[in-house]
C-alpha positions in Angstrom: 1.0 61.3 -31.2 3.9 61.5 -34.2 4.4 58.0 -35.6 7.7 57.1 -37.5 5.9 55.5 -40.2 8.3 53.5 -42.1 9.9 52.6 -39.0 6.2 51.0 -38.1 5.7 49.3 -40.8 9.0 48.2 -41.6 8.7 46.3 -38.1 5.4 45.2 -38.6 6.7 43.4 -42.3 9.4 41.2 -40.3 7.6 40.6 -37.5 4.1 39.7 -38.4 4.0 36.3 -40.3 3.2 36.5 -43.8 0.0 36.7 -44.7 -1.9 37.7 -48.0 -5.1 38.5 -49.0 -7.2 36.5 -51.5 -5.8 37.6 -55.0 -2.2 36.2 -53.0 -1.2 40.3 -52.1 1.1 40.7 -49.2 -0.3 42.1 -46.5 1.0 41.7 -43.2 3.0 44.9 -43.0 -0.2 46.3 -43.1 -2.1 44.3 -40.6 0.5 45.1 -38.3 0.9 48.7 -38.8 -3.2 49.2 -38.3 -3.1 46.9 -35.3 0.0 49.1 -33.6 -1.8 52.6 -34.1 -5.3 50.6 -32.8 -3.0 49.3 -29.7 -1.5 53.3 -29.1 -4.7 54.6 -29.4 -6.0 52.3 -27.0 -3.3 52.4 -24.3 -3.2 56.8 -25.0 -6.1 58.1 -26.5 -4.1 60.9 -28.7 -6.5 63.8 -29.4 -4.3 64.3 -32.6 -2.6 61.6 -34.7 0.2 62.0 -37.7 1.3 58.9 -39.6 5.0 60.6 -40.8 5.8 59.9 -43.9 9.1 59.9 -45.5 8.7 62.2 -48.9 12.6 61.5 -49.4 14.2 58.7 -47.2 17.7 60.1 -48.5 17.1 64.0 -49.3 19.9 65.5 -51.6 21.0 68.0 -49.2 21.8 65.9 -46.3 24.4 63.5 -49.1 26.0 66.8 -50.4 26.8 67.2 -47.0 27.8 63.4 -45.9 28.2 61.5 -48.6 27.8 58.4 -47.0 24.6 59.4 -45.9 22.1 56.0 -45.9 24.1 55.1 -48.3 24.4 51.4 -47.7 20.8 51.4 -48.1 20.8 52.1 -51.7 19.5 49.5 -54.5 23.2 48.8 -56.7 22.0 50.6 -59.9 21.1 47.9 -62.7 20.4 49.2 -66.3 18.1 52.0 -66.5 17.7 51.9 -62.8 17.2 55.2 -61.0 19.5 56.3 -58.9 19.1 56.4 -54.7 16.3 53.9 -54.2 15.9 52.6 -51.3 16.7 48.4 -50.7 13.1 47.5 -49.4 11.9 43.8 -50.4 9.2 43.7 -53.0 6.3 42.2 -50.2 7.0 45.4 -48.7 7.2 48.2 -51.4 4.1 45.9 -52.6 2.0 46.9 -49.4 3.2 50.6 -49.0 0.2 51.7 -51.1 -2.3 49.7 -49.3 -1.2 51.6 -46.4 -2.0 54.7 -47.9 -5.1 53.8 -49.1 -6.2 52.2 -45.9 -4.9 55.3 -43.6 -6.9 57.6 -46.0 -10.3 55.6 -45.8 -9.7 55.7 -41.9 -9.6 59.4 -41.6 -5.8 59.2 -40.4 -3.3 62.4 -41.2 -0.3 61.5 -43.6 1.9 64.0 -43.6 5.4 63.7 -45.7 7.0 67.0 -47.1 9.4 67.3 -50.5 12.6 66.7 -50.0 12.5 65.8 -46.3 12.0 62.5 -44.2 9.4 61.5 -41.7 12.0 62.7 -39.0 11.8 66.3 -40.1 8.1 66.0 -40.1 8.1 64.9 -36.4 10.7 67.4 -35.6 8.2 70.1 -37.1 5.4 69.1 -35.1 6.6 68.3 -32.1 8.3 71.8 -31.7 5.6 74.6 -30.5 3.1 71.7 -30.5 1.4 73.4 -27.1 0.2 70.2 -26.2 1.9 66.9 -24.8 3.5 65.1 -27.7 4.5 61.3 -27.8 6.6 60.4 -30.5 6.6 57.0 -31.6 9.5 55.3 -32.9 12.3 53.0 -33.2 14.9 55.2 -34.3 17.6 56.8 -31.9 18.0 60.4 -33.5 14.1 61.3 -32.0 15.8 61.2 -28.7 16.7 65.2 -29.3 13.9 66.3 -29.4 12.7 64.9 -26.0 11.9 67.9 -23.7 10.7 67.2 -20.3 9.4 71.1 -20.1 7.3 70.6 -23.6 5.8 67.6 -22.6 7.3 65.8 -25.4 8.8 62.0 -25.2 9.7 59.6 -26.9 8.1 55.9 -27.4 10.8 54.1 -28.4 9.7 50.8 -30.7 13.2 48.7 -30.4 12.3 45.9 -28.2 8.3 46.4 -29.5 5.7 48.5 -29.5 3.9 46.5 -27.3 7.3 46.8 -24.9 8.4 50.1 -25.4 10.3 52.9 -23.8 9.1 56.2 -22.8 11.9 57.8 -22.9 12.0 61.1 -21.2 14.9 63.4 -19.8 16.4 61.1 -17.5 15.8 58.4 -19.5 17.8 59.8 -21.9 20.9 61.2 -19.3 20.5 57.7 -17.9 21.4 55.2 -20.4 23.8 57.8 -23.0 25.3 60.4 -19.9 24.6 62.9 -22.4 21.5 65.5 -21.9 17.9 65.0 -25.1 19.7 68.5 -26.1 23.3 67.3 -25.9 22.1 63.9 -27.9 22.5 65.4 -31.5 26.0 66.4 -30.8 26.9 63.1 -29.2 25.5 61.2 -32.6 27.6 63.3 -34.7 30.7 62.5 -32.5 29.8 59.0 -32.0 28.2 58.7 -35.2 25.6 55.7 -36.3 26.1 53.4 -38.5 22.5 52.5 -39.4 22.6 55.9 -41.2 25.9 55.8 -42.9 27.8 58.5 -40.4 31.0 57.7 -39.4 31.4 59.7 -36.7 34.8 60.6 -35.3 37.6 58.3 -35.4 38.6 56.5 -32.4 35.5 58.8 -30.6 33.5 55.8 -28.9 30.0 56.6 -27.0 31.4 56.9 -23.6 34.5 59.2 -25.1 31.8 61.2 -27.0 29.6 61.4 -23.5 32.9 62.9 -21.6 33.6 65.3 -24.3 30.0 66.8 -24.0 30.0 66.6 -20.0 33.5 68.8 -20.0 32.6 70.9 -23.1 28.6 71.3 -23.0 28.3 71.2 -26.6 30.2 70.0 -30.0 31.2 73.9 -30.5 32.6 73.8 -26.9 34.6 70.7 -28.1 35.6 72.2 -31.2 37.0 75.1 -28.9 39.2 73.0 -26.8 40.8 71.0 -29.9 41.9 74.4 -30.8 42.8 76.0 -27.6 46.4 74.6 -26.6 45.8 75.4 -23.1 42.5 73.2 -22.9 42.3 69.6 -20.8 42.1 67.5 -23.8 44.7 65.1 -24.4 46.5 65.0 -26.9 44.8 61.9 -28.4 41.9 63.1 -28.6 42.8 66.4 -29.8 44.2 64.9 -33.1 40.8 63.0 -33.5 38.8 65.6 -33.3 41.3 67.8 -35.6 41.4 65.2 -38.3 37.7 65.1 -38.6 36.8 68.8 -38.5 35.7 68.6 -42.1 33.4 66.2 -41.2 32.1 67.6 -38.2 31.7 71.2 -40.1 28.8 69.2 -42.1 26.9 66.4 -39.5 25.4 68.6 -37.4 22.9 69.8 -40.0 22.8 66.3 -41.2 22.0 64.7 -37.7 19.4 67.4 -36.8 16.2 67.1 -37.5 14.2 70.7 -39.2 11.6 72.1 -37.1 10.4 74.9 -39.6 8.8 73.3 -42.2 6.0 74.0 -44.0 3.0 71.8 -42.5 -0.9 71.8 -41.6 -1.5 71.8 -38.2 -5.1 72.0 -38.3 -5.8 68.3 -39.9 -4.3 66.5 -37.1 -7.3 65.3 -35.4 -7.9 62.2 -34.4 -11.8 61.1 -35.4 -13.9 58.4 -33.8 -15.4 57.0 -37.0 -13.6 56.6 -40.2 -13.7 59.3 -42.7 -14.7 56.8 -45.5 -16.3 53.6 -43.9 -18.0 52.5 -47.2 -14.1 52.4 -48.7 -12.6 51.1 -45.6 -14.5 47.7 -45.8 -14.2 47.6 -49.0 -10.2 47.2 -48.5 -10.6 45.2 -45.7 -12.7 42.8 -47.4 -10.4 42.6 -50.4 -6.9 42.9 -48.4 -7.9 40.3 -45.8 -8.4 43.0 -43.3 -10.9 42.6 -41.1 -9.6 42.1 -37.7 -7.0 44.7 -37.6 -9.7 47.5 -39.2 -12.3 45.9 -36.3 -10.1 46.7 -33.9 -9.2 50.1 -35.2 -12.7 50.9 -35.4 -13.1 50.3 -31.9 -9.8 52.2 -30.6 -11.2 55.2 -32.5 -14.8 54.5 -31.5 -13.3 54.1 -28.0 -12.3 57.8 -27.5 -15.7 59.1 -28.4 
């Protein structure tokens, strides 16, 4: 089980009512993020478990490509600020630590590499995993890497992680018309605006889905805005000519790596905590106690 962290505990932060612990620390981004992997490990028993963590929520490389890259996310620079922070409210970025601390005492794998986001870590180990993968989360782009013959799916978080999707292969050709493999070429084309791409002009998702269904692939559509001889209109020709420059650079943006560098021997998910001394120590000083209970349970549950 791959969890999109952020994307956890972001949901967690607006949709579990404040609470803080004694000394007035927020903390109910992390109540809820505990009580979500206690609830998945409950309801699937992973043998392994990575929380995913985002080393660089905006890496360098993707904005040299697409500048717009995530780019409405960015704090507006104040005096001395540094540059490409991410807008996240100060209860939040307050807990983010607390998180870390708390995952550690557990005995729960963090894995975040330089220069890459959570996605890229998820993309690594769920390729050539050799075992069923679910990947948790409530961001569209994961829906690539869904393959029915891997065993790998997605369990997507939008409408809760107590209501998710598991979004397989058909699920995927169902609700898009577009294949898991075809799904990265149908974001570039149809872009997403949640991540600052914009996609090709006047290319909508059901325009983007017939492009892929006639031409297999965004090379295959590439192909046909060149070939004067192809079944493209000549509307849609022009769009796709005007933004070649632009679709010369998304693909690598929209694509999540699969080679990097990571440990895939630490992935184990354990049936006690790793540190249970420290791990009611924070609960007791982070107002805790339920959400570690019921973790300690989950885990003690799969023994």
């Amino acid at each position: 089980m791959l969890l999109d962290t952020a994307s956890l505990y972001f949901r967690a932060f607006f949709g579990v009512p404040e609470i803080t612990a004694a000394d007035g620390t927020p903390v109910n981004a992390v109540r809820g993020l505990l009580e979500f992997i206690a609830r998945l490990v409950e309801d699937y028993s992973p043998s392994d478990l990575v929380c995913c963590w985002d080393n660089d929520w905006r890496p360098a490389w993707r904005v040299d490509l697409i500048e717009s890259y995530k780019a409405h996310r960015v704090v507006e620079p104040g005096a001395g600020a540094a540059p490409d922070v991410e807008e996240v409210p100060d209860p939040l970025e307050a807990q983010v630590p607390i998180i870390r601390e708390v995952l550690a005492a557990a005995g729960i794998a963090v894995v975040g590499v330089d220069q890459m986001e959570a996605d890229d870590v998820i993309g690594t180990f769920a390729t050539g995993a050799g075992m069923p993968v679910e990947v948790v989360t409530g961001d569209r782009d994961l829906f690539q890497l869904v393959d029915d013959a891997a065993g790998v799916r997605v369990l997507y978080t939008a409408r809760g992680v107590g209501n998710h999707d598991r979004v397989d292969e058909a699920w995927v050709l169902a609700r898009y018309g577009v294949t898991a493999a075809q799904y990265a070429d149908y974001a570039t084309l149809r872009g997403d605006s949640s991540d600052g791409l914009p996609g090709v002009r006047g290319v909508g998702e059901k325009t983007a889905a017939k492009l892929l269904a006639s031409h297999h692939d965004l090379a295959g559509v590439l192909a046909a805005a060149a070939d004067p001889a192809s079944i493209l209109t000549a509307s849609t020709r022009s769009k796709i000519e005007a933004a070649r420059r632009y679709l010369a650079a998304a693909p690598e943006v929209v694509a999540v790596r699969r080679d990097l560098p990571v440990d895939r021997s630490a992935t184990s998910l354990p049936t006690a905590p790793a540190d249970p001394v420290r791990l009611a120590e924070l609960a007791a000083r982070y107002n805790l106690e339920g959400p570690v209970a019921r973790l300690r349970a989950a885990l003690a549950g799969r023994g």
